[in-house]
C-alpha positions as CSV (number, residue, x, y, z in Angstrom):
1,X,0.0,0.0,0.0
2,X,1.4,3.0,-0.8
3,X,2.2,5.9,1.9
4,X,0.0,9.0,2.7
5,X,1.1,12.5,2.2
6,X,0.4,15.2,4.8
7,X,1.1,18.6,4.5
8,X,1.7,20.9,7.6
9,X,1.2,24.6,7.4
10,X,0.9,27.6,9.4
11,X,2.6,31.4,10.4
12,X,6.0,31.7,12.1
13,X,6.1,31.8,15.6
14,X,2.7,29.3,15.8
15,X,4.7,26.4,17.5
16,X,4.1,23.7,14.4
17,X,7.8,22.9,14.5
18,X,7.1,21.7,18.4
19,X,3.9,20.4,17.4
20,X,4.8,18.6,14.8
21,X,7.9,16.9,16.5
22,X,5.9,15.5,19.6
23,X,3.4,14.1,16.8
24,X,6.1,12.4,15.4
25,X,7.9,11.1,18.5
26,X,4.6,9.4,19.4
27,X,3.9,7.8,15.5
28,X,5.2,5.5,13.4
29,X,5.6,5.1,10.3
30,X,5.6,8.5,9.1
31,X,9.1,10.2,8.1
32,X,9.6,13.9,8.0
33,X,10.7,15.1,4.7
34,X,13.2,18.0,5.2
35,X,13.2,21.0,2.8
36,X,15.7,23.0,1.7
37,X,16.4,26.7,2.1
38,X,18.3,29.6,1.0
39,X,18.8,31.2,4.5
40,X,20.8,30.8,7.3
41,X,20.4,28.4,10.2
42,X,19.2,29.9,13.3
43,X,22.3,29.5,16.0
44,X,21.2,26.9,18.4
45,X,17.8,26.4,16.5
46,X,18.0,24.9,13.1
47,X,20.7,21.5,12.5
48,X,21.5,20.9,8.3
49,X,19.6,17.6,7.6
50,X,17.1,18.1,10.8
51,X,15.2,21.4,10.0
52,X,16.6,21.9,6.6
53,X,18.8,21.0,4.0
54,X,20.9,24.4,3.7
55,X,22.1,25.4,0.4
56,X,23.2,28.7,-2.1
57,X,20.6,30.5,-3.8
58,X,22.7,29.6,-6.8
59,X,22.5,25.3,-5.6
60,X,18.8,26.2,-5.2
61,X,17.9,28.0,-8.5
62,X,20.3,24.8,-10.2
63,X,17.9,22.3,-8.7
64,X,15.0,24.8,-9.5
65,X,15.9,24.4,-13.3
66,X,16.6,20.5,-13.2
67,X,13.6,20.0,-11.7
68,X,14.5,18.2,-8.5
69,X,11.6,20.2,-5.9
70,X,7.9,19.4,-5.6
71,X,7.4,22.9,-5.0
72,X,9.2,26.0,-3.8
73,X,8.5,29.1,-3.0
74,X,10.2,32.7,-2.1
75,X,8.5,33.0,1.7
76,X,10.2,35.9,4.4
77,X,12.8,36.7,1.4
78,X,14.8,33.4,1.2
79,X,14.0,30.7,-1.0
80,X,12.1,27.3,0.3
81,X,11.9,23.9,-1.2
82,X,10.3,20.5,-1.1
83,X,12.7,17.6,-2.5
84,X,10.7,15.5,-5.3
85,X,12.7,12.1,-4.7
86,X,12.3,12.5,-0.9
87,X,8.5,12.6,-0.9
88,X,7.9,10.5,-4.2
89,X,10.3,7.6,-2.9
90,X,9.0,7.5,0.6
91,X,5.3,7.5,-0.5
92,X,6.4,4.3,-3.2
93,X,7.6,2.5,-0.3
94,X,4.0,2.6,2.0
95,X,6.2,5.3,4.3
96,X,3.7,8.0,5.2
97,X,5.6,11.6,4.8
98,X,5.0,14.7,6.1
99,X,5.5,18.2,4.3
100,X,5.9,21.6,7.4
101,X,5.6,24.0,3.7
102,X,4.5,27.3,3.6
103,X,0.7,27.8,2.2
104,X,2.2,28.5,-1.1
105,X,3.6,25.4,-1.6
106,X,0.6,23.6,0.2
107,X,-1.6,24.4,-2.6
108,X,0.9,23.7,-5.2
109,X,1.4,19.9,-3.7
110,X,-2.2,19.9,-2.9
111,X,-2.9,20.7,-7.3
112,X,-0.1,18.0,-8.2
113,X,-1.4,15.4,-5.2
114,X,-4.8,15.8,-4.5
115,X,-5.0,13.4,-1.8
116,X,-2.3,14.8,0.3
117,X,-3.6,15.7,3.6
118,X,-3.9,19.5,5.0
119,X,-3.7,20.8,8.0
120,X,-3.0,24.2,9.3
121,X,-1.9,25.1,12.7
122,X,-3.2,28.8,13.8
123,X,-2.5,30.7,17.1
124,X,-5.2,31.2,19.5
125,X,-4.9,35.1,18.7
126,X,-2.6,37.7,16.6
127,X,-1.7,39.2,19.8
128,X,-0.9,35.8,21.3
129,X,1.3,35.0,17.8
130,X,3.1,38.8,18.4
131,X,4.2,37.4,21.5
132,X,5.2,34.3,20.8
133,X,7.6,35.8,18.2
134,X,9.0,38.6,20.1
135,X,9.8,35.6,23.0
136,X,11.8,33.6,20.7
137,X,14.1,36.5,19.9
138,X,15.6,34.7,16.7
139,X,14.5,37.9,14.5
140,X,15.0,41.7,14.4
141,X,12.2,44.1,14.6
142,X,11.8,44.2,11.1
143,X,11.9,40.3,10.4
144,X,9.2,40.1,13.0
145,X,6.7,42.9,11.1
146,X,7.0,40.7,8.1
147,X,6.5,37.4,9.7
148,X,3.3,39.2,11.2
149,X,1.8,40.6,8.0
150,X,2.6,37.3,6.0
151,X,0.6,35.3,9.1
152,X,-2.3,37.3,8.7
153,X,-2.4,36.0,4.7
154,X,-1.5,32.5,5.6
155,X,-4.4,32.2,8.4
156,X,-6.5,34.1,5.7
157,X,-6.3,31.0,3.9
158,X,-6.8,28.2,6.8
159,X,-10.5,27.6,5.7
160,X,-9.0,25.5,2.4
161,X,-7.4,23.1,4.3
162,X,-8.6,19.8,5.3
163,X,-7.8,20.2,8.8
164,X,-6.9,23.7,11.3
165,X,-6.0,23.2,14.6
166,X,-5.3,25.8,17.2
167,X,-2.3,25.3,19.2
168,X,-4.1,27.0,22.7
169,X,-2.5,23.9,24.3
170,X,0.5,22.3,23.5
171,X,-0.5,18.7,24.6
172,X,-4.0,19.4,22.8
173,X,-2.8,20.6,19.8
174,X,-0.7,17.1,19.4
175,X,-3.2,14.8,20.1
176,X,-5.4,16.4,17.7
177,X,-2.6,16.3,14.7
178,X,-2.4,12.8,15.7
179,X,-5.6,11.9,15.5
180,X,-5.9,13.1,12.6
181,X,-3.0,10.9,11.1
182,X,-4.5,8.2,12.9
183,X,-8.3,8.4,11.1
184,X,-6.7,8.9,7.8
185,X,-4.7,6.1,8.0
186,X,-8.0,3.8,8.7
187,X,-9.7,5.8,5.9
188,X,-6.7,4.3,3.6
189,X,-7.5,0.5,5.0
């Protein structure tokens, strides 16, 4: 049987990295595919081949003209990218995958594999989001106001996902993504 696709979404700052990651620890068989990017690891954050595959904007625009990503997309001014033979080889092999991709890219997997899986994780409230962003101090103040207008486009487009979730509470907000996994798996049996 082959694997199911899911596809992770939501604004900076929203806590679907953490999220996601206690989903993970608690279910198997599903991998995490990790994108590539154009900018710089966060010090202390971000590990090449954990949160992303970093690479030059001129490695990325190469693999943009061979044809290697699923999708890609210019998101906070750096570029993003999904790996085709990632996702395409672990979904041959009955792995499940997950995709954490910007709402860009969600609906340009979502046109080329209609039966991937959407879910968006919002914040209980802009304010709440603000907050969160200015706590984690891995931005300047002008990084942040970007991140903050750009959230308020990406929750704009929540309702067109299969599934929104609002991380109020962590340990919540985890048992519902699994869940989720979990009754879309027995949909697939």
């Amino acid at each position: 049987m082959k694997g199911r696709l899911y596809i992770f979404s939501g604004p900076a700052g929203v806590g679907k990295g953490t999220v996601l990651h206690l989903a993970l620890e608690r279910l198997s068989g599903i991998k995490y595919s990790v994108s590539c990017t154009t900018r710089a690891p966060r010090p202390g954050l971000d590990k090449e081949g954990e949160t992303y595959h970093f690479i030059s904007e001129d490695e990325f625009r190469r693999r943009i003209a061979a044809g290697d990503f699923l999708e890609y997309a210019e998101v906070h001014g750096h570029l993003y990218g999904t790996r085709r033979d990632i996702v395409e080889s672990a979904l041959e092999a009955g792995t499940d995958i997950v995709l954490e991709i910007d709402v860009q890219g969600a609906f340009i997997v979502k046109q080329k594999m209609p039966e991937a899986v959407m879910i968006f994780v919002k914040p209980p409230s802009m304010e709440e989001l603000r907050r969160r962003l200015e706590g984690r101090g891995s931005e300047g103040r002008e990084e942040r106001e970007l991140r903050i207008k750009n959230a308020e486009a990406e929750i704009a487009c929540a309702d067109k996902y299969d599934y929104v979730v609002v991380n109020d509470d962590l340990e919540k907000t985890v048992d519902e993504v699994i869940n989720i996994v979990k009754k879309n798996r027995e949909e697939l049996q």
